[in-house]
C-alpha beads as a LAMMPS data file, in Angstrom:
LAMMPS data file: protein, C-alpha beads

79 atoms
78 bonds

1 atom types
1 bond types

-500.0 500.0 xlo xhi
-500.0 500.0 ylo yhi
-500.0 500.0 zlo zhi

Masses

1 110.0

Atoms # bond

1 1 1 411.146 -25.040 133.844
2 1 1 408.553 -27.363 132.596
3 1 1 409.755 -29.706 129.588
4 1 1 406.646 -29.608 126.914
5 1 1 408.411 -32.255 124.495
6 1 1 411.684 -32.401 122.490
7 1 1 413.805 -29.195 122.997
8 1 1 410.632 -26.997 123.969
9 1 1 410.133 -25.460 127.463
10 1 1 407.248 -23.542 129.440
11 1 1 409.085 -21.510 131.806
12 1 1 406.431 -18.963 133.572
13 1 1 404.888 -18.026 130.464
14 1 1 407.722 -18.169 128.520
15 1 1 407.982 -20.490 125.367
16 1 1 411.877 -21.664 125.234
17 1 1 413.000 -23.103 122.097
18 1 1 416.274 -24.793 122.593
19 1 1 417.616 -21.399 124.620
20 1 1 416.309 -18.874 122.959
21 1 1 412.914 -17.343 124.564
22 1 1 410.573 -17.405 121.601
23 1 1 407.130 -17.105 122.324
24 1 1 405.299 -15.587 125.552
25 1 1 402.038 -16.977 126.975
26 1 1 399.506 -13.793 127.599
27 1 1 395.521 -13.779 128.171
28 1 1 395.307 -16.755 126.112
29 1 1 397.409 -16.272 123.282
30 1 1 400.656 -17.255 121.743
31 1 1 402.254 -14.257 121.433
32 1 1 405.641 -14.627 118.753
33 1 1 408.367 -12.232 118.955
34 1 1 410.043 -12.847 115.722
35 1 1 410.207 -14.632 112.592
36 1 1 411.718 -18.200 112.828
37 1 1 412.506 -21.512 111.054
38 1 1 409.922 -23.939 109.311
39 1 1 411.106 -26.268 112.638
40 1 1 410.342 -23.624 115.000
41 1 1 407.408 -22.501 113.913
42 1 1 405.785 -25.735 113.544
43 1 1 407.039 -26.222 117.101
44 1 1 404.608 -23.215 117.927
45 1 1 401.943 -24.591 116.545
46 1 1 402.384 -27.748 118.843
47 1 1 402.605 -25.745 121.869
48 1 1 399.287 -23.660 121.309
49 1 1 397.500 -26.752 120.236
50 1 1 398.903 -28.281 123.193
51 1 1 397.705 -25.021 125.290
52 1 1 394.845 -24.264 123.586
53 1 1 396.421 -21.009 122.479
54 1 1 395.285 -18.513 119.871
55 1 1 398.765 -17.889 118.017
56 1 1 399.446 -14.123 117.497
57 1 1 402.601 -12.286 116.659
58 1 1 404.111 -9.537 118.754
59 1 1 403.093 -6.069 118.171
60 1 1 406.814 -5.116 119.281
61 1 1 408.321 -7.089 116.008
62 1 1 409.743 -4.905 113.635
63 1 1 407.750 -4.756 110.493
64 1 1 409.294 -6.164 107.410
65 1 1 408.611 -5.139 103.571
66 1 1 408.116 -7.037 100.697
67 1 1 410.168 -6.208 97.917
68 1 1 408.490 -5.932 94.542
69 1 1 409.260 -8.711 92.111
70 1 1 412.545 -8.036 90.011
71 1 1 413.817 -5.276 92.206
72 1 1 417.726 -5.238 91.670
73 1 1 419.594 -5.291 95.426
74 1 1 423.052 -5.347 93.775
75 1 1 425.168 -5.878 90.301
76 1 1 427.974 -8.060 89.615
77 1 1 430.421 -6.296 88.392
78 1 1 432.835 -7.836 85.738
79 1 1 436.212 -6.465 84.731

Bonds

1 1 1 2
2 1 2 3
3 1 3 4
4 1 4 5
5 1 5 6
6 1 6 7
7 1 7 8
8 1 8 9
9 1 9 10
10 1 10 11
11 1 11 12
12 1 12 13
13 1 13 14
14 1 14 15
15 1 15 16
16 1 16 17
17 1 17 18
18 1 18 19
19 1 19 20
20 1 20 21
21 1 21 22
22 1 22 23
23 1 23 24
24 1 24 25
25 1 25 26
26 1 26 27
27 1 27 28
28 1 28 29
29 1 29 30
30 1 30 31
31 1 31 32
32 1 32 33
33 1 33 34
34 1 34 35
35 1 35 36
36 1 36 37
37 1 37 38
38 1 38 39
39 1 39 40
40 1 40 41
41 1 41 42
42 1 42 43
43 1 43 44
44 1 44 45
45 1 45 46
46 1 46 47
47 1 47 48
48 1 48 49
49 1 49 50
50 1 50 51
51 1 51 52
52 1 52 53
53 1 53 54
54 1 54 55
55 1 55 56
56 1 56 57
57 1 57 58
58 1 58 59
59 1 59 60
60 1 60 61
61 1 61 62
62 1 62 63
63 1 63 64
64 1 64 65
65 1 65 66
66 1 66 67
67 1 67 68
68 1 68 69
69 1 69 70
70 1 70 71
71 1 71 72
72 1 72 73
73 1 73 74
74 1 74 75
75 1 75 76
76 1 76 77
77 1 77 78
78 1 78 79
């Protein structure tokens, strides 16, 4: 495992964030495989600049749906 700088690893073509495998390396590209923090992702953006990476997100993520603006999730209830 290759330390690229604080709390960031290359091992392979993984990208390791702390311990949690975040990012793969494939045909030039960044691939992401998930949403993460402001710190995390700016830590991506380090490594492909680094790398000289094209940063892409993984076609395996779930998608996720914005809700429209004033859509009520829940009530409180008062008795």
């Amino acid at each position: 495992m290759k330390k690229l700088f604080n709390n960031v690893f290359l091992d392979g073509n993984k990208v390791i964030s702390y311990v949690t495998h975040v990012a793969t390396i494939d045909k030039g590209r960044l691939v992401l495989h998930g949403i993460y923090s402001q710190s995390t992702s700016r830590q991506m953006s380090k490594v492909a600049q680094l790398l000289d990476l094209l940063i892409v997100r993984s076609a395996e993520r779930p998608d996720f749906e914005m809700l429209p603006i004033g859509i009520q999730l829940g009530k409180n209830v008062r008795n």
